[in-house]
C-alpha positions as a printed Julia matrix, in Angstrom:
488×3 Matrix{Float64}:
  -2.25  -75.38   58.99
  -0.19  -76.45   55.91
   1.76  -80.15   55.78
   4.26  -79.33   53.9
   6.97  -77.68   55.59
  11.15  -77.04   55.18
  13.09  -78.62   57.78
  16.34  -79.4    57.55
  16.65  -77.93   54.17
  14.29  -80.76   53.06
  10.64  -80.58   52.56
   8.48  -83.15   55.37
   4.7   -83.99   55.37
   6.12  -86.22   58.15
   2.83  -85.51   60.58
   5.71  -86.39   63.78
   8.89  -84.9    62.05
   6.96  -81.22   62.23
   6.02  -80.9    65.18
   9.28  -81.44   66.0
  11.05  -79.74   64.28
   8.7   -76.99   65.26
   9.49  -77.73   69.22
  13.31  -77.66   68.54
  12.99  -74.33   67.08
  10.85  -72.57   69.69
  13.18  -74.07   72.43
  16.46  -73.37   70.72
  18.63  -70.36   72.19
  21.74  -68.83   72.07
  24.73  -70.29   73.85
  24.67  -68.7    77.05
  28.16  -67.08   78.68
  29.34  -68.4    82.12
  30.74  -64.9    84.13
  28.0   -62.63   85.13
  27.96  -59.06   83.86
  30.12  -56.11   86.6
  27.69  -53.9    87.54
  28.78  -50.01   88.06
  29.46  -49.88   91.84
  27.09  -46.86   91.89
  23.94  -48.64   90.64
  24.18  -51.39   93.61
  25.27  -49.11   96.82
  21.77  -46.67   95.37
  19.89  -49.99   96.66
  20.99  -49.63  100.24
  18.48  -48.22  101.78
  15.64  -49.63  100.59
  13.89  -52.81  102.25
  15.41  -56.37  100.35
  11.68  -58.2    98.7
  10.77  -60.92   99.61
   7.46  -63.02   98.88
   4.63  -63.25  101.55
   2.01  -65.57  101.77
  -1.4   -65.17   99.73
  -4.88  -63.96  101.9
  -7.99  -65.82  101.17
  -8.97  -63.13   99.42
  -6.31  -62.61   97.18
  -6.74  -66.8    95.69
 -10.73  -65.96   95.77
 -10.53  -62.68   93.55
  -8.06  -65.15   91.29
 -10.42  -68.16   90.71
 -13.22  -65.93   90.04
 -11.58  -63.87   87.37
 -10.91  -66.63   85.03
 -12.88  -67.36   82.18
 -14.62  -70.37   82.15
 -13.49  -70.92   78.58
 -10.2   -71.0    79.63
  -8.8   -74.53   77.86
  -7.84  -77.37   80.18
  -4.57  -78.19   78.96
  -1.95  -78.86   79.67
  -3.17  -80.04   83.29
  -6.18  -81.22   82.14
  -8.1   -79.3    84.62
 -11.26  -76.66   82.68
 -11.39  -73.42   84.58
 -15.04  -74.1    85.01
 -14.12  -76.86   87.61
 -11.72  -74.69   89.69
 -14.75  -71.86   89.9
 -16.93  -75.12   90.59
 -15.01  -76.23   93.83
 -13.25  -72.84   94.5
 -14.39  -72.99   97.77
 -13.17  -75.94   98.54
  -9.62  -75.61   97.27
  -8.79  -72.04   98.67
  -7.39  -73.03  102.14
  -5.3   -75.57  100.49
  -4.31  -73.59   97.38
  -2.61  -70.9   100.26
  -0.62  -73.92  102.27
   0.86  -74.48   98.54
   1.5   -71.07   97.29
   2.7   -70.13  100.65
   5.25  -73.29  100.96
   6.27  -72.42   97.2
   7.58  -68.94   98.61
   8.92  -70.11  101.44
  10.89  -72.81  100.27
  11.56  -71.42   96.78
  10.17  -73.81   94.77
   8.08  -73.83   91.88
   5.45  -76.87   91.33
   7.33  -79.13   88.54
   4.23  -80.19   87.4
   3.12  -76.35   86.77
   6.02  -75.81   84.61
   4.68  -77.7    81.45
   3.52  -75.51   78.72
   1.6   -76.74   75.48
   2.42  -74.78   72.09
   0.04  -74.28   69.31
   2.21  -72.92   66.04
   0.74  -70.05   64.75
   0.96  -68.8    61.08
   2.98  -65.18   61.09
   2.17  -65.04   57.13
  -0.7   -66.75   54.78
   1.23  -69.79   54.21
   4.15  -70.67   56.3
   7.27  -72.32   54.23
   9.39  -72.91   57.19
   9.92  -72.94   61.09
  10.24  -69.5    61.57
   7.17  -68.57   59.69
   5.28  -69.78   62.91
   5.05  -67.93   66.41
   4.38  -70.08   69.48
   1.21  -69.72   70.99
   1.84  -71.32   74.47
  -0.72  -72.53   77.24
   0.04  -73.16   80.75
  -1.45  -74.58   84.0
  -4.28  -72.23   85.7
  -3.13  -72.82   88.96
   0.16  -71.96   87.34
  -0.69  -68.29   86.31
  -2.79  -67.82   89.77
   0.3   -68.14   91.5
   1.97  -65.95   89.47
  -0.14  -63.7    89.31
  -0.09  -63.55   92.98
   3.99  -63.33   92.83
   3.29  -60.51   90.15
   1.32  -58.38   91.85
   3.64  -58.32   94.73
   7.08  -57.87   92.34
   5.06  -55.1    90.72
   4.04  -53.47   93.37
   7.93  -53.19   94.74
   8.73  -51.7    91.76
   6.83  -49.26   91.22
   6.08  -48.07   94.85
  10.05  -47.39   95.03
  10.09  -46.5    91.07
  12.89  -48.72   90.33
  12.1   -49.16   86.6
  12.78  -46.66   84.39
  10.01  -44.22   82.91
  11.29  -44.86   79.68
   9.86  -48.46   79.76
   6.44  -48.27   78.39
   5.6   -52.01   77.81
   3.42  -54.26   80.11
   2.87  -51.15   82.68
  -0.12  -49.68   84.42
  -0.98  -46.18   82.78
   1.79  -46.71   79.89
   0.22  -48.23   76.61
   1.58  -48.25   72.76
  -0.53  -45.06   72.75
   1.04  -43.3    75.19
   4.69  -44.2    73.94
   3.37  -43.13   70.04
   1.99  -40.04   71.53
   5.21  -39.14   74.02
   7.83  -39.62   70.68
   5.81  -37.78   68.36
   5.03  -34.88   70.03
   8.56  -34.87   70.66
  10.03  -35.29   67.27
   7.16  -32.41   66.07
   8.82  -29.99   68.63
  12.25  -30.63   67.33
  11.56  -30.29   63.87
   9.01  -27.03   64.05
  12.78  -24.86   65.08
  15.34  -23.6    63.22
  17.54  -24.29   61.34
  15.99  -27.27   59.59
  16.89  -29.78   62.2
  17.52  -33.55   61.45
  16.3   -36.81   63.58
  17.47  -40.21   62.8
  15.7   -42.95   64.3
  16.66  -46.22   64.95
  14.7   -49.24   65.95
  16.8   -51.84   66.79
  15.63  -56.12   66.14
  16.36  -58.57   69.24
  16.67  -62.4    68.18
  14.15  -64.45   70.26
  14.41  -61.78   73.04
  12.55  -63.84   75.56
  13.57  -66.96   74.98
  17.76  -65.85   75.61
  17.38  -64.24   78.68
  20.31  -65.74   80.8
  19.67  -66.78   83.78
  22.59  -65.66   85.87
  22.8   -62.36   84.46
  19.16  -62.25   85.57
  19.79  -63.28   89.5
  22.81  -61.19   89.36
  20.77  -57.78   88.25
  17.7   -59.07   91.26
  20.09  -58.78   93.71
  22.01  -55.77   92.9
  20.31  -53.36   91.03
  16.32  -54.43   92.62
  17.28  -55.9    95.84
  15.92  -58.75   95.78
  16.48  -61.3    98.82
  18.45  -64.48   98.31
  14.86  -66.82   98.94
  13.22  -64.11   96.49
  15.76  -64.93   93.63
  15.47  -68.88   94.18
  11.65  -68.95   93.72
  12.24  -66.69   90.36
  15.29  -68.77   89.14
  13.65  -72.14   90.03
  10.16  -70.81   88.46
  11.83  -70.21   84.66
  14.39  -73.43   84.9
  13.87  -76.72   84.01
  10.77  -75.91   82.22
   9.13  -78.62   79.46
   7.53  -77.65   76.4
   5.47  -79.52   73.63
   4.24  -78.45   70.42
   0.72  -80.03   68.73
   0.56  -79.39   64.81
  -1.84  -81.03   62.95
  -3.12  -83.08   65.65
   0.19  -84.5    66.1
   2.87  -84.03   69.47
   6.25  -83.54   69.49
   8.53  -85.33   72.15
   8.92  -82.49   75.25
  11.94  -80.02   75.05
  13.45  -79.06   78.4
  14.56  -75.47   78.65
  16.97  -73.92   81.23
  17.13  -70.21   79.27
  15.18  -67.46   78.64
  11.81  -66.71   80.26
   8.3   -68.6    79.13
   6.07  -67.59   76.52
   2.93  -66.96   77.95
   3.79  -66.51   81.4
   2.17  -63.66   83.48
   5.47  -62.64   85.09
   7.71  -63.07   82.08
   6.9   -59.14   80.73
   7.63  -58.02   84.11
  10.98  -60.13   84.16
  12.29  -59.14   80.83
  11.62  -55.46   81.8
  13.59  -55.76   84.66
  16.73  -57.59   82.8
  16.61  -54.71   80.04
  16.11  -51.47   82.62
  19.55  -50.34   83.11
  19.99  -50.1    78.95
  18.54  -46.84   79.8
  21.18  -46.01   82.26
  24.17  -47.74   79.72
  22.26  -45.57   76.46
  24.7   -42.62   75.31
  21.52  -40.69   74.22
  18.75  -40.14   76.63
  16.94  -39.92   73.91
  15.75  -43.92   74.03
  12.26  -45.6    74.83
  11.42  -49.63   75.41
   8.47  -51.28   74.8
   9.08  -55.08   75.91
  12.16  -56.26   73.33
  11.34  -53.12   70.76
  14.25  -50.61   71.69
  13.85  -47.46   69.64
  16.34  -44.64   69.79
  16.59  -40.99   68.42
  19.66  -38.66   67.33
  19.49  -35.0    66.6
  21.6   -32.71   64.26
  21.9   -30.24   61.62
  23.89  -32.07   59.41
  23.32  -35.7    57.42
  27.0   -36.33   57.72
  27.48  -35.5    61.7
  24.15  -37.57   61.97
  25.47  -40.55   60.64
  28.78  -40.24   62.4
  27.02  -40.16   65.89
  24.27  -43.03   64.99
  27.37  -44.96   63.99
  29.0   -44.51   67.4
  26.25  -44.06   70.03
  24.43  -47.4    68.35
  27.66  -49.45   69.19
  27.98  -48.25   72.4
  23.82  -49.53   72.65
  25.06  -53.07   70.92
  28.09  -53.86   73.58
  25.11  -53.6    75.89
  23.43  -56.23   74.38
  26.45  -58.38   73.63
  27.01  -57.81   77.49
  23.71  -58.66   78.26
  24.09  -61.95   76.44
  21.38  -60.72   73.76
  21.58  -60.82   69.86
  20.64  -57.76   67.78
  19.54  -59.08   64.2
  21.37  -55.77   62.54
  19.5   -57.2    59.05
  16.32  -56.54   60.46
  17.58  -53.38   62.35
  16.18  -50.14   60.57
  16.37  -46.37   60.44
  14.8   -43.8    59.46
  15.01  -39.9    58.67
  12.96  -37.27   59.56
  13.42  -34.08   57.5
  10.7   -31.43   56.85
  12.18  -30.27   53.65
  11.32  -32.01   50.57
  14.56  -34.06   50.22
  15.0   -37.58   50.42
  16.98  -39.13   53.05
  15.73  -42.83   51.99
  18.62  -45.24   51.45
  21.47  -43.01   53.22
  24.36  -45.67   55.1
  24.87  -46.14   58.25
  27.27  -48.27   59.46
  26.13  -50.43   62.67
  27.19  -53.79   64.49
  30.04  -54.33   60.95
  27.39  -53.8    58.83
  25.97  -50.92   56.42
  22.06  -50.23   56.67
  20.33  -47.8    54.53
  17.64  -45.86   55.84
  14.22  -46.68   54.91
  11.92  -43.97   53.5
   9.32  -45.4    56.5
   9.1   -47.18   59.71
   6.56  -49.08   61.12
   6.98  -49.32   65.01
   4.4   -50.54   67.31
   1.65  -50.9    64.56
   2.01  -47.74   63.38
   3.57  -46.66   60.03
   5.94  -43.6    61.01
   7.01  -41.52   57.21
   9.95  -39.28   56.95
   7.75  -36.13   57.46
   5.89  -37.23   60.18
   2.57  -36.57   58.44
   1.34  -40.41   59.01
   0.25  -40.6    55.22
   1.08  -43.67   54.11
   0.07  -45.13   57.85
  -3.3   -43.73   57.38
  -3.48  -45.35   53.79
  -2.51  -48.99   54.63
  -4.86  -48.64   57.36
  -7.85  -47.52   54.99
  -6.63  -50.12   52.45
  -6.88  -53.0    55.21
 -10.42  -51.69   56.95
 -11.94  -51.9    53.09
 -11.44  -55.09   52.4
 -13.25  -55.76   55.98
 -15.98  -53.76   54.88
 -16.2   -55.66   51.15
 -16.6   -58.32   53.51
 -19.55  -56.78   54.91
 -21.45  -55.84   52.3
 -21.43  -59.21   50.83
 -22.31  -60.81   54.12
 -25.14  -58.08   54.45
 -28.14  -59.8    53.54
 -27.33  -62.77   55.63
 -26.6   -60.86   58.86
 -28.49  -57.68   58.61
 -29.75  -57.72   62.25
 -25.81  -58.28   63.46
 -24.22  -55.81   61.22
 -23.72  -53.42   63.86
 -22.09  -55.9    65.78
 -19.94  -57.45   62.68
 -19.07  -53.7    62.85
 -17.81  -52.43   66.15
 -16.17  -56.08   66.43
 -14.39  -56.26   62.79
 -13.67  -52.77   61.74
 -13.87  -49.98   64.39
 -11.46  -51.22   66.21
  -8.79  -51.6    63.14
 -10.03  -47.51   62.46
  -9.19  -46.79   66.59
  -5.9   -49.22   66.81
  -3.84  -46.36   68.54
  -6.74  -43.95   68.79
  -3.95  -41.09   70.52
  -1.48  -41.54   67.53
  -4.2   -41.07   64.68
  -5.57  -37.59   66.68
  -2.55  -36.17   65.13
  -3.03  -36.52   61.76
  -3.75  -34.18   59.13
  -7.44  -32.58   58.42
  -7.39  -34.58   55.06
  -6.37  -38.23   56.47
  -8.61  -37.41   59.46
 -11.51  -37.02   56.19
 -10.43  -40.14   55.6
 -10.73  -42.38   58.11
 -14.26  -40.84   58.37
 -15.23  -41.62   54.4
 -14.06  -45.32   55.47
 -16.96  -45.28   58.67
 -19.51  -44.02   56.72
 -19.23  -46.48   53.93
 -19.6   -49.05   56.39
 -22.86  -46.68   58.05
 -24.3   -46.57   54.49
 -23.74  -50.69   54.53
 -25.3   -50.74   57.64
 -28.27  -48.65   57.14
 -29.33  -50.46   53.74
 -28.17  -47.38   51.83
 -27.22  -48.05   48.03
 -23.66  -46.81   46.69
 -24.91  -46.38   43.01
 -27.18  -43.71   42.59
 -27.45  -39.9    44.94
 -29.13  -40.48   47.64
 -29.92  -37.21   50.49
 -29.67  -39.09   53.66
 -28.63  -37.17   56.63
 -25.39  -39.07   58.21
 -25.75  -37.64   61.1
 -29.25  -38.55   62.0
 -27.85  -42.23   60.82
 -24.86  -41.98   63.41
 -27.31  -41.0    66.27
 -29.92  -43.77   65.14
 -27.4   -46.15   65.19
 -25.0   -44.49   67.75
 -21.78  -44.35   65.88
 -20.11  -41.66   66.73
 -17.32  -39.58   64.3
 -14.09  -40.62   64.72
 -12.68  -37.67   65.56
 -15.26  -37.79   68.85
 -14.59  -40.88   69.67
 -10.46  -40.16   69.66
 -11.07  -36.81   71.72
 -12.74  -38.88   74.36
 -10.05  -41.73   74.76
  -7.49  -38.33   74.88
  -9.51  -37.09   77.47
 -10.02  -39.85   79.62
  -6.09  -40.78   79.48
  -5.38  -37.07   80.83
């Protein structure tokens, strides 16, 4: 952490004016609108048929599999109870730990005590200037995220049985990863492009302000009961569950005075993924293009055409249409941040070509980087593939000058510290071309040669593959075949 900071347009080693300041900005949020959103008639009478949810109580079995599954290193704040002492008296506190949840359902109340959350700033770059150079890391009671766990597993479960959320929504869902989404859009945009004529595809990916923290909590309710079903008691337990909630933020061994929040959803609660993806499912419906995939608050759409000019006419139209959704939705798109990009197979540019979105005019960029991954306008992943080599060698410097003092734990500094920067997305990368494939491979077996004691300055005739099978690290390429395999 750094004590020097910019608040206020001043600069504070203040160690109490910080934290502050730091608190007020993860709790701040956009003013919220009174009148709920009108819902097309068509997406609530779709509902009538299926069964309203509603909570039910927990089994003893249910609480049991929960205590065990926690880590006893889970911290103790901010209750002050260690996860080691729940697994301790488990037992014990099962029988009464269902009388609570199951009174919490039934009168629609959520534990005020539960609903305190402790934030630990974390840096987003090497040293943070301001505020907004920080993202909250936030810790919550355990009995807190057993419950909702509990009150997840049963939303979820509702969903998906009656497949109420979109398959467009890729974020925070069982068999649907960053991998899968990477994999589904590319394959897509290589079918498009491989016909004739040369074909066009502009791609947007669209920036929400503080996504989670300005969900409104009407418009929330209102979308539970009409487009999901949700009973009346069902809604109360949500509402009451993400209201009234108090936040503080430690920096430097210091506390801020608590915030209370009454919008958005909390950071670092187990059903806040699910509850975002429900506010943001019917975008999909709203979308002009079907053409549109969500991955929590990352909203990426795609446009086809033959010519530059009709392209930028409909990305100009379709993506207003896309931001009166938003506005609607009581949601912010930061159109500064927003960016596009052009995918063209022949050799010229479409880098800075205007667009004009939301009042303003953004230029295209000649790359994208979307879910980790570094997307170039011809889709050969060149530049991806090189950032990623660049970042995985300066890892491996690392290792070679801790070598000597951690010989027998190389292996392990290994297949912690760099395999899995060189399998991040391990779908996505099986695409890429023979030579970046070579690669990614010259990058593992510097790090084998490391390993293995073998010296980089003079010829040396040692067999890499016997290496590999001594030390059982496989190619790349094998290992990305087996994770494709597995998934399908």
């Amino acid at each position: 952490m750094y004590p020097f900071l910019l608040v206020d347009d001043h600069v504070t080693e203040d160690p109490h004016e910080t934290p502050n300041a730091l608190n007020k900005f993860f709790s701040s949020c956009k003013s919220g609108r009174s009148d709920p959103i009108i819902l097309p008639p068509s997406a609530i009478n779709s509902l009538l048929t299926i069964q309203p949810f509603n909570f039910v109580a927990p089994s003893y079995e249910e609480i049991e599999s929960q205590l065990n599954k926690l880590p006893s290193t889970y911290s103790s704040k901010p209750d002050g109870i260690p996860a080691i002492a729940l697994k301790i008296i488990g037992p014990l506190i099962i029988n009464p730990l269902i009388n609570i949840f199951t009174l919490s359902f039934e009168q629609s109340k959520f534990c005020k005590l539960w609903k305190n959350s402790e934030i630990t700033p974390l840096n987003k770059i090497p040293i943070p200037k301001k505020v907004s150079d920080y993202r909250p890391i936030t810790k919550t009671c355990l009995l807190s995220k057993i419950i909702e766990k509990i009150a997840y597993a049963q939303i979820n479960n509702y969903l998906e049985s009656n497949s109420l959320l979109s398959n467009k929504q890729f974020g925070f869902r069982k068999k649907k990863s960053t991998d899968s989404l990477l994999l589904f859009l590319t394959s897509s945009w290589r079918h498009i492009l491989d016909q004739k004529p040369n074909p066009l595809i502009g791609i947007i990916s669209l920036d929400i302000q503080k996504a989670f923290d300005n969900i409104n909590h009407d418009l929330l309710a209102h979308k539970l009961k009409t487009l999901f079903h949700f009973s009346s008691s069902a809604i109360n337990w949500i509402i009451d569950y993400i209201s009234n909630r108090t936040i503080i933020t430690k920096f430097n061994n210091a506390t801020s005075t608590p915030a209370i929040i009454n919008r958005g959803i909390p950071q670092g609660g187990v059903l806040s993924p699910l509850l975002f993806n429900v506010f943001v499912n019917d975008l999909i419906q709203y979308s002009p293009t079907e053409n549109i995939a969500l991955f929590a608050d990352d909203c990426l759409l795609y446009f086809v055409d033959h010519s530059i000019h009709e392209l930028q006419l409909k990305i100009s139209s379709d993506i207003n249409k896309v931001l009166h959704w938003y506005t609607d939705n009581d949601l912010v798109v930061n159109t500064s941040k927003t960016k596009i990009l052009i995918l063209d197979t022949s050799n010229n540019s479409r880098a800075s070509t205007p667009f004009f979105i939301g009042g303003d005019t953004i230029l295209s960029s000649p790359s994208l980087k979307y879910l980790g991954c570094i997307l170039d306008q011809n889709l050969k992943l060149t530049f991806h593939v090189k950032t990623l080599c660049l970042k995985v060698s300066k890892c491996i410097n690392l290792l070679k000058c801790l070598y000597q003092y951690i010989k027998p734990q190389s292996k392990l500094f290994y297949t912690s510290y760099i395999r899995p920067l060189l399998e991040n997305n391990p779908l996505f990368l099986y695409a890429v071309s023979k030579t970046n494939s070579n690669y990614l491979e010259k990058i593992q077996n510097r790090a084998l040669k490391i390993i293995c004691g073998v010296k980089f300055n003079k010829q040396e005739s040692t067999n890499l593959t016997n290496l590999r099978e001594l030390y059982n690290l496989l190619l790349l390429s094998r290992r990305q075949l087996c994770f494709t395999t597995h998934m399908f």
